[in-house]
N, C-alpha and C positions, 0 to 999 in steps of 0.2 A: 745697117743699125744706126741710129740717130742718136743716141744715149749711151754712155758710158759709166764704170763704175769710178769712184774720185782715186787717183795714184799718191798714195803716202810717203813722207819721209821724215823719220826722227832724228830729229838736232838734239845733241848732249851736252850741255857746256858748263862750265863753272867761272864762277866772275868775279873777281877779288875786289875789296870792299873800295869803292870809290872809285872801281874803274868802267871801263869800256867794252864790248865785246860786237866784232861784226863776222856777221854767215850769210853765205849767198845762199840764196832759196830762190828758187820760181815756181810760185806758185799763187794761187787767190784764196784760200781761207789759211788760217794759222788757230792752231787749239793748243793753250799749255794746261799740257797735260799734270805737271807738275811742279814744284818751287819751294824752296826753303825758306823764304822771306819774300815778301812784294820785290818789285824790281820797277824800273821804266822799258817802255820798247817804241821803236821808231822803224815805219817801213819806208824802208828809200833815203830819200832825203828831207824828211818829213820831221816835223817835232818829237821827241819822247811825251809820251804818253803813260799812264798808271797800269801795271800788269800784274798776273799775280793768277794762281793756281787755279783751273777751272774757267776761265777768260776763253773764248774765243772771239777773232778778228774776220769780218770779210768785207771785201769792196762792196760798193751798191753801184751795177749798173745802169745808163742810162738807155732809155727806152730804144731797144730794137740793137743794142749793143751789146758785146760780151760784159763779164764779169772784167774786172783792173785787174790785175796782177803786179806781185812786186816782185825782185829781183836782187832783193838784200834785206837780210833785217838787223838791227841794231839795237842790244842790251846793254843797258847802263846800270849798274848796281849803286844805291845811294846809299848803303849800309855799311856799319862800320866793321862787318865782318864778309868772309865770303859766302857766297851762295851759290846751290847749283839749279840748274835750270832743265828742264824736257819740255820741249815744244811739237809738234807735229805739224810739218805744212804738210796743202794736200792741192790737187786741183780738182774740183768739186767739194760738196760738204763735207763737215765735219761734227756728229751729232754727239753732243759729250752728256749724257743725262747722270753721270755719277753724281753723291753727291760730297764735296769735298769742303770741308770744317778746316780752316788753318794748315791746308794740306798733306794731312795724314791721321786726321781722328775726328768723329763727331761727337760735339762737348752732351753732356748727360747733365742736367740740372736734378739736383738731388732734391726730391721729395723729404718731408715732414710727416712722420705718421702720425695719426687723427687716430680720437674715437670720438664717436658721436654715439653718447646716450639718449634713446631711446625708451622716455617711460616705461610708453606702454608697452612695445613690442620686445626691449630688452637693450643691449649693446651690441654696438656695431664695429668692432676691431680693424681698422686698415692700416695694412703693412706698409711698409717703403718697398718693397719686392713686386709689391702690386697685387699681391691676395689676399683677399677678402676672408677674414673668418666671422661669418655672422654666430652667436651664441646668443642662446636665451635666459632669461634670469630669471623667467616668471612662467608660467603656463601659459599660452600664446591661445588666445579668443580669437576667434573671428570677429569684425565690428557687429556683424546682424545677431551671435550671441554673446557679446558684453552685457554682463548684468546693470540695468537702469535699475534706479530708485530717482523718485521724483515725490520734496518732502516742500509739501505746502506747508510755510511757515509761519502764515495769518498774515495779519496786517501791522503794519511797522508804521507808530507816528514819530514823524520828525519835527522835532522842537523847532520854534520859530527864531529866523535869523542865526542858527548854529549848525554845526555838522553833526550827521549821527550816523553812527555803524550800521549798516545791513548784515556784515557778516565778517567775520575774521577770516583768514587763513587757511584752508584748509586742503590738504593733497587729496581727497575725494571727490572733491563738487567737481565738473567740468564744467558748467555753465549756470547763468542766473537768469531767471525773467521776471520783467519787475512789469509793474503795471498802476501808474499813478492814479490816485483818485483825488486826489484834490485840484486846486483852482489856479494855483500860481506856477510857474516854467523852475523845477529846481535842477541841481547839475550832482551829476554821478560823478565822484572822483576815486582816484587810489588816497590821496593825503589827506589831511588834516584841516588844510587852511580854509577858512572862512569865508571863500570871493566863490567865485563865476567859473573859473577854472577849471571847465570838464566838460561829461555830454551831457547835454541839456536834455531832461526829460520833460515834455511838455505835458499839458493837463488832460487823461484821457489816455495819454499815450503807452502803447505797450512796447518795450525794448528786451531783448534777448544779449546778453553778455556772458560771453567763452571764455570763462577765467579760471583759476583756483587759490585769487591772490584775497585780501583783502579788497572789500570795498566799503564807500562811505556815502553818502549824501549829503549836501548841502543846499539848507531853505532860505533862500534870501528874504522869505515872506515875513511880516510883523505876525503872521497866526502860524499856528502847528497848520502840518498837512500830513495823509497817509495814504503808503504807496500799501503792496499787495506784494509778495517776495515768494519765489517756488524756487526749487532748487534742484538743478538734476545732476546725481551725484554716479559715479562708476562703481 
């Protein structure tokens, strides 16, 4: 047999705050397994080094050589209280896939329950528990049969150099298409003000807008111009 299984042994110790602690081990990997507070550890005659729960240690050998092995290990407690310590040497690996949060629990960040309203489809209630209560508030359509209306609403002239309403407000429309007929580039806006500030509708051009808010138009032109307004409503 060429291969063996790795031979274990656990060290138990406790280390009073600002002291020292040495155990003879022979062995090449080291896993702690567990710890009450960070700690330092040195193998051999080696520097202290950072340790602390879930940590494991192995030599790297060089090529066509065994693994190192040490023959003492050395706990330093830098805490002002005590601590206790489990460690496991071994010779062979040591595969520690737990997963270990501050050495005895994993932290839980608390969720915020949400809802999220949903016009069309209704509300949508999410717990901190993690489940889902969907509720409807309305009779739930399919999109292919939601009732359309589409209300041609003539032609809209817009006074020269001022802003003019296309349409107020309204929780039915979902969408607007405008289609300009006159000669000069004016701009589609939500506000009031009198400048450039929006999409630009050019002359000719036809534009589709997914809204139900207000909107407005403004003609930077010295003449009236008039666009063409349809409205498709739910």
């Amino acid at each position: 047999m060429t291969g063996f299984f790795p031979t274990c042994q656990d060290i138990f110790l406790t280390v009073a705050a600002g002291a020292e602690a040495v155990r003879a081990a022979n062995a090449e990997t080291l896993a702690i397994i567990a710890a009450t507070a960070p700690f330092e550890i040195a193998f051999d005659a080696g520097s202290f080094q950072f340790a602390d729960a879930g940590l494991t240690y192995q030599g790297r050998a060089k090529e066509g050589e065994p693994r190192p092995r040490f023959g003492e290990l050395r706990f330093r407690n830098p805490n002002a209280f005590p601590i206790s310590i489990r460690v496991q040497v071994s010779h062979g690996e040591i595969f520690d896939n737990r997963a270990i949060f501050g050495g005895n629990s994993v932290p839980v960040m608390p969720s915020v329950g949400a809802i999220f309203d949903v016009a069309q489809y209704g509300t949508w209630n999410v717990g901190q528990a993690g489940t889902w209560n969907v509720g409807l508030t309305g009779t739930y359509l399919p999109r292919e049969a939601v009732p359309v209306t589409i209300s041609n609403t003539g032609n809209l002239t817009c006074a020269a150099n001022a802003v003019t309403n296309i349409s107020a407000a309204t929780t039915t429309r979902n969408r607007f298409v405008l289609h300009h007929l006159g000669t000069e580039t004016m701009f589609i806006k939500t506000g009031t003000n009198a400048n450039t500030n929006g999409i630009p509708l050019c002359p000719g051009e036809r534009i589709e807008i997914r809204t139900n808010g207000a909107l407005n138009i403004f003609n930077p032109a010295a003449f009236s111009q008039d666009i063409r307004r349809a409205e498709v409503n739910w």
